[in-house]
C-alpha positions as CSV (number, residue, x, y, z in Angstrom):
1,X,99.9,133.5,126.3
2,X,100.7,136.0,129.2
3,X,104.1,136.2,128.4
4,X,102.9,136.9,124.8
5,X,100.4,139.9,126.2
6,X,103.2,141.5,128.2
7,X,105.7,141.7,125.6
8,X,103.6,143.3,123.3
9,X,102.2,145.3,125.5
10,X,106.3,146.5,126.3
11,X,106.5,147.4,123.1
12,X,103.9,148.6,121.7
13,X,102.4,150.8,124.5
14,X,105.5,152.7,124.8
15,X,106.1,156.2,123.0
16,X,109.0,156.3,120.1
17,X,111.4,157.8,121.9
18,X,111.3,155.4,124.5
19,X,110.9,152.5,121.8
20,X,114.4,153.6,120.6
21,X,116.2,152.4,123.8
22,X,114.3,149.3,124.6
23,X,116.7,146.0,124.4
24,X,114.4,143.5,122.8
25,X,115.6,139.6,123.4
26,X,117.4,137.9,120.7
27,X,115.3,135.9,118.3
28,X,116.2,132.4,119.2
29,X,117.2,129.9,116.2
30,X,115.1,126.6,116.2
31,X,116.1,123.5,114.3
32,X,113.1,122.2,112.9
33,X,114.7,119.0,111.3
34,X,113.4,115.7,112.0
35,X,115.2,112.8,113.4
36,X,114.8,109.6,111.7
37,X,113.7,106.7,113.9
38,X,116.3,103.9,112.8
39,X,119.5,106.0,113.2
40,X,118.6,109.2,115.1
41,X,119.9,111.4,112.4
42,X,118.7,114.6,111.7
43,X,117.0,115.1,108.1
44,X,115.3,117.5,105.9
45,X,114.1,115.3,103.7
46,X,112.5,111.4,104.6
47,X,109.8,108.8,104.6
48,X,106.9,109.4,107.3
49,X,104.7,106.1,108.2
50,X,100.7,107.3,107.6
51,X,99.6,104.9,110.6
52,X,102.1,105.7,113.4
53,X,103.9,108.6,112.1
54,X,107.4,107.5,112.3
55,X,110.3,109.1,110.3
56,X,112.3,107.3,108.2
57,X,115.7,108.3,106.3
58,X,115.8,105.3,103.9
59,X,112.1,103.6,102.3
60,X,111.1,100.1,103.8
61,X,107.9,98.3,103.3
62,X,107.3,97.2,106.7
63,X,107.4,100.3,109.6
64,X,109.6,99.1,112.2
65,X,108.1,101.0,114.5
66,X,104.3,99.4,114.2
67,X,105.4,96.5,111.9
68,X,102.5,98.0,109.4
69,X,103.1,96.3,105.7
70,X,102.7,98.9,103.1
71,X,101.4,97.9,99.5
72,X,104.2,99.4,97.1
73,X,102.1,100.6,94.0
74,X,104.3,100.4,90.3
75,X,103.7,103.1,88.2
76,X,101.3,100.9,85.4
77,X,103.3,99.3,82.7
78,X,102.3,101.2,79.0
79,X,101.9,98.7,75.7
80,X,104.0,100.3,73.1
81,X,101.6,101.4,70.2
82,X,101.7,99.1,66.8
83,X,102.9,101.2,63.9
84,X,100.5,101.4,60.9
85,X,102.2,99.9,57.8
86,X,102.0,102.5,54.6
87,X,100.7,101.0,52.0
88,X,102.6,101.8,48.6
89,X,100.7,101.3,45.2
C-alpha cells in the first residue's frame, strides 16, 4: 500500500511540465492462466472441483485431488408427443 501512495503521489503531485519527463516503470505482463492439477499445463479453459478447488483439463467424476465423487446429472430424457390422427369423413 505504501508503494501504491508514493507512486501516485510521484505522479500526480508534480506540475505538467515536470510530468512530461518522468520515466514511469513498464507495465509488467501477468499470465493469469491456470495450471491443471494432473499434468501441470497451462489452460484457459477447464473443470474446477467445488469442494477443494482443484483444476482440471479433462472432466472426471472422482477429484483426484480430495477423492470427492461427483453426481453427473443427464439432461432429462423428453417423450416424443403422439400425433393426433385426422379424421376424414
Amino acid at each position: 500500500m505504501a508503494s501504491l501512495l508514493q507512486y501516485l503521489l510521484w505522479v500526480f503531485l508534480s506540475d505538467q511540465d515536470q510530468r512530461a519527463q518522468l520515466i514511469l516503470p513498464p507495465p509488467i505482463h501477468v499470465d493469469y492462466r491456470a495450471a491443471c492439477f494432473c499434468h501441470r499445463n497451462l489452460i484457459e479453459i477447464g473443470y474446477v472441483c467445488s469442494v477443494c478447488l482443484s483444476i482440471f483439463c479433462n472432466f472426471s467424476p472422482i477429484c483426484t485431488t480430495c477423492e470427492t465423487a461427483f453426481k453427473i446429472s443427464l439432461p432429462p430424457v423428453l417423450k416424443a408427443k403422439k400425433k393426433k390422427l385426422k379424421v376424414t369423413a
